[in-house]
N, C-alpha and C positions, 0 to 999 in steps of 0.2 A: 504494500500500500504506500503510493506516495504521500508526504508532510508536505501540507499546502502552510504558507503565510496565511496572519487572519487578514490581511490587505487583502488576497487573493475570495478568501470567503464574503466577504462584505463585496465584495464586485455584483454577487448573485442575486437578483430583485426578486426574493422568496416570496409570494404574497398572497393572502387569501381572497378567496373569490366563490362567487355563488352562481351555480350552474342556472340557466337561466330555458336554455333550450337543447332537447338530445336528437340526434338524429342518427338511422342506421347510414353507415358511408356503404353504399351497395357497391363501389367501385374499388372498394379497397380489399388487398390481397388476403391480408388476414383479417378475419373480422374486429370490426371498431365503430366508435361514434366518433360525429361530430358535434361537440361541443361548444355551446358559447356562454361564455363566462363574463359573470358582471366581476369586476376587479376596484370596483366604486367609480365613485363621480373624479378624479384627479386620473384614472387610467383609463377607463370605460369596457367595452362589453370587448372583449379578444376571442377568437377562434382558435380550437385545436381539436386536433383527431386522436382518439384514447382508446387502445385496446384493453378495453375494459370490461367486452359482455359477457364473460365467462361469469364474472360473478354478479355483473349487475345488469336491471332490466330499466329500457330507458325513462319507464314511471316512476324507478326509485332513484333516480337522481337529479329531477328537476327541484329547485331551491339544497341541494344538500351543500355546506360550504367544501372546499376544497383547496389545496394549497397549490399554485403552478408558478415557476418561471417567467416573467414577464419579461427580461433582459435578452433574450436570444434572439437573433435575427428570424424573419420570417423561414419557414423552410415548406418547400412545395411536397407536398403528400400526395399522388394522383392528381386529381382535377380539382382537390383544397387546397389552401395557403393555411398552414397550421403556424397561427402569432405565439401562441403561450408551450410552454409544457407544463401540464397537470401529472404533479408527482405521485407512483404507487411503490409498492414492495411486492416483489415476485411471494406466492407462495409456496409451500411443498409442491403444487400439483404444476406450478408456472402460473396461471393466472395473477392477473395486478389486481391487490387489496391499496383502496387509493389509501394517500395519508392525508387526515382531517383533522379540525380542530375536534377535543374533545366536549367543547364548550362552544356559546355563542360569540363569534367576535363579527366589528364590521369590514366588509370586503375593501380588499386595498388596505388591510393592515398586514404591517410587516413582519416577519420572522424576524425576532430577537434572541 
């Protein structure tokens, strides 16, 4: 494992966000949603694609909050432009268990 600086950690714009809208991506190789995420009023609503339907169906994730990446260049996914990464942890089986807050916080707060 590399030892990053905390300069290098504080670059990462960790930040939570509330799913707002899911949709199945039908064009995508392995299955996934596209996601649009409220990130609050200072970032606004960002797109990403989340292989995430092994464990979740796209009624149980609209308003759930969720933590993504907002600092990464846009990257083309098929025929999406995916702005954010919404982060998960592989489980025993590989499926992504997202990572959330365990609590209520408002979107567009930061990882401290």
């Amino acid at each position: 494992m590399e030892t990053i600086e905390w300069k290098d950690f504080e670059k990462i714009e960790l930040r939570v966000g509330r799913i707002m809208t899911v949709e199945v991506f039908t064009e995508a190789r392995i299955p996934a949603y596209i996601l649009e995420v409220d990130f609050g009023e200072d970032i606004g609503i960002k797109k990403s694609s989340a292989q995430i339907t092994d464990l979740y169906k796209p009624d149980s994730l609209v308003g759930k909050l969720v933590v993504g990446v907002i600092n990464f260049p846009p990257k083309q996914i098929g025929p999406h432009m995916s702005e954010c990464l919404i982060t998960g942890f592989h489980n025993r089986d590989g499926a992504v268990a997202l990572c959330i807050p365990d609590m209520d916080v408002p979107p567009g707060a930061k990882l401290c």
